[in-house]
N, CA, C and O atoms as a MOPAC input file, in Angstrom:
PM7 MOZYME 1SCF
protein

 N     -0.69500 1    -8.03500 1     0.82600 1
 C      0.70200 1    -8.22100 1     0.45000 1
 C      1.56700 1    -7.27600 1     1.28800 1
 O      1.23500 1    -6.10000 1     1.13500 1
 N      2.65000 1    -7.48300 1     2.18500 1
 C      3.93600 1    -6.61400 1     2.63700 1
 C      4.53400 1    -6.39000 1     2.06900 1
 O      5.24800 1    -7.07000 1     1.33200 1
 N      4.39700 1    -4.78000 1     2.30500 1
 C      5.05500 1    -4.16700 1     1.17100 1
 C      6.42700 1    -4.17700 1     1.60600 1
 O      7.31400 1    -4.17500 1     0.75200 1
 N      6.74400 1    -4.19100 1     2.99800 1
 C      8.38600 1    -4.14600 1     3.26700 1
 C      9.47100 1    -5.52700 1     2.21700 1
 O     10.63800 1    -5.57500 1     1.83000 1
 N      8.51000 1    -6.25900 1     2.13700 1
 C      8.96000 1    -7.84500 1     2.23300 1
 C      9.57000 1    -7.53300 1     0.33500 1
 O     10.27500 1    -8.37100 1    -0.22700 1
 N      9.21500 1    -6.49200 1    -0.22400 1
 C      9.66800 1    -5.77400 1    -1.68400 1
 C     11.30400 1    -5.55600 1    -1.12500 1
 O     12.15900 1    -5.98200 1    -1.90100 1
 N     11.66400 1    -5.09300 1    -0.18100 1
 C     12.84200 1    -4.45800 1    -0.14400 1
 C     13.81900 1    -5.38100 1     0.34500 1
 O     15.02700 1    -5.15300 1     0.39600 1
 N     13.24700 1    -6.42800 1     0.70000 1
 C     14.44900 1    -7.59800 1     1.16800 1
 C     15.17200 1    -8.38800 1    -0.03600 1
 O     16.20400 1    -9.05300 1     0.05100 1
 N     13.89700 1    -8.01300 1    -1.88600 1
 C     14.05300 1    -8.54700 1    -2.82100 1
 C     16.19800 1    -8.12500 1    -2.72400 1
 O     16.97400 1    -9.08100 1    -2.72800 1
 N     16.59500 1    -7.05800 1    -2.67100 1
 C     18.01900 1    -6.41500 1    -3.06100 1
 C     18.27400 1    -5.94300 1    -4.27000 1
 O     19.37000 1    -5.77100 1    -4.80300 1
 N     16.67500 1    -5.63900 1    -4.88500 1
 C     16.99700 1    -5.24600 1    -6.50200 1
 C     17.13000 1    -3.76200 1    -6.58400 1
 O     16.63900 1    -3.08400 1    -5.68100 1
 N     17.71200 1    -3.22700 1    -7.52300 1
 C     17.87100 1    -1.61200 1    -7.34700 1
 C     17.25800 1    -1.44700 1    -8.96100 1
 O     17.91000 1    -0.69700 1    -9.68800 1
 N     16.04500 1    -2.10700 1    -9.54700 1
 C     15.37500 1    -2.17300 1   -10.68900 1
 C     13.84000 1    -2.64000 1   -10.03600 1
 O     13.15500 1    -3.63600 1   -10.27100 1
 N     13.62200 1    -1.51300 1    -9.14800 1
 C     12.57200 1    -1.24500 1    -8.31800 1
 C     11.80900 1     0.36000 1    -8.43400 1
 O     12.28500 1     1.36700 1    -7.91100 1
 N     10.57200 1     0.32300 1    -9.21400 1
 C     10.14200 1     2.16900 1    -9.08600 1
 C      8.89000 1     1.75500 1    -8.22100 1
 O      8.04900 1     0.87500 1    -8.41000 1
 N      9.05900 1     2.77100 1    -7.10600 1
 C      7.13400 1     3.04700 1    -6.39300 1
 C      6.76900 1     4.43400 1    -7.00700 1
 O      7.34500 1     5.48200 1    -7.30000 1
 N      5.82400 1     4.03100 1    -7.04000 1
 C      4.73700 1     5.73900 1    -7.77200 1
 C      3.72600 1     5.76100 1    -6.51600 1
 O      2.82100 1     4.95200 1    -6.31300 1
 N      4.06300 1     6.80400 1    -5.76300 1
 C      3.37500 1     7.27500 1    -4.54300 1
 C      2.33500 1     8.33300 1    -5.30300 1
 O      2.58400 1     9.53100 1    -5.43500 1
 N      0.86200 1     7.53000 1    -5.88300 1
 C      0.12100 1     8.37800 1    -5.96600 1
 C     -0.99000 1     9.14800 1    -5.70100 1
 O     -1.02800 1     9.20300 1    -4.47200 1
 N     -1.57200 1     9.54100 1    -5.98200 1
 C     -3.01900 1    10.08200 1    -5.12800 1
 C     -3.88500 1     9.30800 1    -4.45700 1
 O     -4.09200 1     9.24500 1    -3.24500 1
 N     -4.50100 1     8.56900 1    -5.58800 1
 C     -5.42500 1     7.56000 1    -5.38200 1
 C     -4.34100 1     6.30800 1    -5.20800 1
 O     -4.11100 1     6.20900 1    -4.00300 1
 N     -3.87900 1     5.69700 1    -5.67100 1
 C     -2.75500 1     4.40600 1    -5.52300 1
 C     -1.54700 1     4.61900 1    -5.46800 1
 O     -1.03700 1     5.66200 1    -5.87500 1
 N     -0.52900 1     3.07900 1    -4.64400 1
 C      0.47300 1     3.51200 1    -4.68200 1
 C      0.84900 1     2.47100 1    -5.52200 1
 O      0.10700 1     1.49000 1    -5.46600 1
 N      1.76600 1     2.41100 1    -6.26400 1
 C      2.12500 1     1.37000 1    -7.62300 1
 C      3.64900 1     0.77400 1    -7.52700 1
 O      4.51100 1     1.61500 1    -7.78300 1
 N      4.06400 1    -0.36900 1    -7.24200 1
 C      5.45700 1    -0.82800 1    -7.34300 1
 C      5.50800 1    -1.52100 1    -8.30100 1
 O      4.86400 1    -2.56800 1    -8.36400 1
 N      6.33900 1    -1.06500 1    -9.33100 1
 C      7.12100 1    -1.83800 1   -10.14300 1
 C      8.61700 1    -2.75900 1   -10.01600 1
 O      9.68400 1    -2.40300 1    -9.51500 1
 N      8.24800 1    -4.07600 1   -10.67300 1
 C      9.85200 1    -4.79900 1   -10.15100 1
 C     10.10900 1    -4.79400 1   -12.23300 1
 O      9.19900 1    -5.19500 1   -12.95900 1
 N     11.35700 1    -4.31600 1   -12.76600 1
 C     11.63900 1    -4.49800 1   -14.09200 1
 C     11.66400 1    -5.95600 1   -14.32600 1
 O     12.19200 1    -6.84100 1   -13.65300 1
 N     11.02100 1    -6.01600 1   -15.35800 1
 C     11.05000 1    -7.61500 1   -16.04500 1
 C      9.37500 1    -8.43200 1   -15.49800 1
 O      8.78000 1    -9.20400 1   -16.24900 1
 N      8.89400 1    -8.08600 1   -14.19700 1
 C      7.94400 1    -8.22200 1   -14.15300 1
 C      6.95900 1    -7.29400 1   -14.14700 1
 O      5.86500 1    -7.82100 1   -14.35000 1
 N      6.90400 1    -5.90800 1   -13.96700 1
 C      5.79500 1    -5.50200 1   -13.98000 1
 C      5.15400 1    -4.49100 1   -12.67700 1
 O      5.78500 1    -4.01600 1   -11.73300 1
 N      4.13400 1    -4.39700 1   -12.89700 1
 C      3.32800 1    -4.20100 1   -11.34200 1
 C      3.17700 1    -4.91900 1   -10.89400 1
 O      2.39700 1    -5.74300 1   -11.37200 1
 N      3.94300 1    -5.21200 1    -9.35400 1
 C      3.37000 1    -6.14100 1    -8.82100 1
 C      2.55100 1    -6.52500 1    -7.06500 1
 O      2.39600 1    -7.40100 1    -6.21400 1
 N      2.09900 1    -4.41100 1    -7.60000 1
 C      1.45000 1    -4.05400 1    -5.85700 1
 C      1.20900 1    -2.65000 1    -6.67600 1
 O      2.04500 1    -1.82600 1    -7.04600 1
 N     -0.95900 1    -2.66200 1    -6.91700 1
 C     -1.17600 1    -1.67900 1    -6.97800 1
 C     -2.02300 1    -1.62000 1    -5.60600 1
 O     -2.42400 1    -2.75800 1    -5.36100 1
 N     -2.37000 1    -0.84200 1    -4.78000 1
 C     -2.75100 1    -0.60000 1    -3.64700 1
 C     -3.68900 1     0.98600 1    -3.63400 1
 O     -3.17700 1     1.88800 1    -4.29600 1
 N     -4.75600 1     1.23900 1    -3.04600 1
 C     -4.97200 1     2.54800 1    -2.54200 1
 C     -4.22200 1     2.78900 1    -1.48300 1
 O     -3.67600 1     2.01300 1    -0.69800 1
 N     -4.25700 1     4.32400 1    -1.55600 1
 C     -3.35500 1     5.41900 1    -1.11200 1
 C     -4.31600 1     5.64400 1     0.47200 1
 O     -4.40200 1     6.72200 1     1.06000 1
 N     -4.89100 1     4.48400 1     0.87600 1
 C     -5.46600 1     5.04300 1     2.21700 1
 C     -5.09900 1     4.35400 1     3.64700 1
 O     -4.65700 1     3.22500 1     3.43200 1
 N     -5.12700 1     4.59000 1     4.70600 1
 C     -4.75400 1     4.56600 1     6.00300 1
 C     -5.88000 1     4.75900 1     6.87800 1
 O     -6.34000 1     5.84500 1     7.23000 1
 N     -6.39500 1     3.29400 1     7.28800 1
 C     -7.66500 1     3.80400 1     8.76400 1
 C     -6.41500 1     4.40200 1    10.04400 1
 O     -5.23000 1     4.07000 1    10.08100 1
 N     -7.03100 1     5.21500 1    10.86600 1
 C     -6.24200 1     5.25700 1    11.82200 1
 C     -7.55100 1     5.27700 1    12.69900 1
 O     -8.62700 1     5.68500 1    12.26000 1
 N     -7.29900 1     4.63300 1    14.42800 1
 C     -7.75000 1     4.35900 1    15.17200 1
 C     -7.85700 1     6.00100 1    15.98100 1
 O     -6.94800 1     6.39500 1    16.71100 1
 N     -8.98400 1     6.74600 1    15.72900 1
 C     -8.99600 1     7.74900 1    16.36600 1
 C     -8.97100 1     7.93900 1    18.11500 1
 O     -8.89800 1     9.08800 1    18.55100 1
 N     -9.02500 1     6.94000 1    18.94400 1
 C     -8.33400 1     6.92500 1    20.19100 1
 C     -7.38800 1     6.86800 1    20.60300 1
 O     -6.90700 1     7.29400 1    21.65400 1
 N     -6.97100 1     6.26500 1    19.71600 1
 C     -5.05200 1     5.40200 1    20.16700 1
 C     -4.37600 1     6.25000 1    19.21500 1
 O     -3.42400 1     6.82700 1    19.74200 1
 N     -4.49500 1     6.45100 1    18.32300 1
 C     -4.09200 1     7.24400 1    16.99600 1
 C     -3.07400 1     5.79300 1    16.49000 1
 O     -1.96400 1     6.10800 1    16.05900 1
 N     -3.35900 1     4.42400 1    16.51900 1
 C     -2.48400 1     3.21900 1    16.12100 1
 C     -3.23800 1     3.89400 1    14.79900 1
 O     -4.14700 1     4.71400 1    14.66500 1
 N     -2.10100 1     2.86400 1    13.57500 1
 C     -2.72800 1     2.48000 1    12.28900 1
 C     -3.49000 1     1.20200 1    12.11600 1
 O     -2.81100 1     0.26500 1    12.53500 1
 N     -4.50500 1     0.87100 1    11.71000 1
 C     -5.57900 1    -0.03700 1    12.13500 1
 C     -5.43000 1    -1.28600 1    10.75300 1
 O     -5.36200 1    -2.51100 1    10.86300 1
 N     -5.41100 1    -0.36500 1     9.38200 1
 C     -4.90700 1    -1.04500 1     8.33800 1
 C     -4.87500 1    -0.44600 1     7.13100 1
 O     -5.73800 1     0.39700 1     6.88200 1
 N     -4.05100 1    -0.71400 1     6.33300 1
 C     -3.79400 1    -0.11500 1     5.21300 1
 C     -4.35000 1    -0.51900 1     3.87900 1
 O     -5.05000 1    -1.53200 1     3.85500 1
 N     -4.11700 1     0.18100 1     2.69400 1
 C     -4.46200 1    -0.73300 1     1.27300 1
 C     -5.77900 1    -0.39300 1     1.09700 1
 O     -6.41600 1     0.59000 1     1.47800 1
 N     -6.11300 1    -1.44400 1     0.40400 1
 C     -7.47000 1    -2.42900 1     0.09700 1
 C     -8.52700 1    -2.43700 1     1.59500 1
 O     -9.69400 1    -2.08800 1     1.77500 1
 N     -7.38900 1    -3.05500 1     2.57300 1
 C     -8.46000 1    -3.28900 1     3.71800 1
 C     -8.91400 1    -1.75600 1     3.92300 1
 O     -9.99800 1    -1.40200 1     3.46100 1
 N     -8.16600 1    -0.92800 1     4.54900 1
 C     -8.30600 1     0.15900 1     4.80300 1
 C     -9.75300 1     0.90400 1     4.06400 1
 O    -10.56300 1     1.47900 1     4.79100 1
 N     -9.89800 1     0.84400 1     3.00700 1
 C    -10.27000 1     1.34000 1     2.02300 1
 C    -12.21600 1     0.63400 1     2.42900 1
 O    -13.32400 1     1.13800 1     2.61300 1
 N    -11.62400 1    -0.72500 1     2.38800 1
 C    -12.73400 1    -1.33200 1     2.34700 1
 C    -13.67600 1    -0.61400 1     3.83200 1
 O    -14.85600 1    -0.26400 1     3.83000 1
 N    -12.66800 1    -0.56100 1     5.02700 1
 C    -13.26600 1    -0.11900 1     6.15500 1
 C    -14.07400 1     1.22700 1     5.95000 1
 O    -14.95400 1     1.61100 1     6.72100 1
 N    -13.68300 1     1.86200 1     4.86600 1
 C    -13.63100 1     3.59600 1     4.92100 1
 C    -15.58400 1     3.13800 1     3.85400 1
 O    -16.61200 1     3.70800 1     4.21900 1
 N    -15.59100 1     2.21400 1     2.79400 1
 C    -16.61500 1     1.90700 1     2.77600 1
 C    -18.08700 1     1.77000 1     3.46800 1
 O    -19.26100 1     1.98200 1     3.16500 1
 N    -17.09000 1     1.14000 1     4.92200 1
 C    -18.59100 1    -0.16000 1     5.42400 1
 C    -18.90100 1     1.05400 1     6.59800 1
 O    -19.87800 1     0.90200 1     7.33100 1
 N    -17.95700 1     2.36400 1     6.75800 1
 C    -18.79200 1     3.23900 1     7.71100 1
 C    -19.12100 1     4.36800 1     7.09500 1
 O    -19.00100 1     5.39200 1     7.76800 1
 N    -19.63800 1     4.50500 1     5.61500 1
 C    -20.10200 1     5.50000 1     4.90100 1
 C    -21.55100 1     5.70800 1     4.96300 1
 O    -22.07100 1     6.62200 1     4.32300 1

């Protein structure tokens, strides 16, 4: 899910909880509707960001 694509909504009845383990957006009236981990692969050559979230997370898995 893009998370930018939250801010084009124009609602100002929007909370993110930037937290440790997850980051959490709430839209009022609906809810959560983007819980996500709090992780970031980064491409240690390029120093690009490779992917975020879930994927990210999943990557940080499959090279443990």
């Amino acid at each position: 899910m893009n998370f930018m694509k939250f801010f084009k909504l124009g609602s100002k009845d929007i909370g993110i909880d930037l937290g440790t383990a997850n980051i959490l957006v709430i839209l009022k009236g609906k809810g959560i509707i983007l819980k996500e981990p709090s992780v970031v692969a980064i491409n240690r050559k390029t120093g690009d960001i490779m992917a975020t979230g879930n994927e990210a997370k999943e990557m940080l898995r499959e090279n443990t």
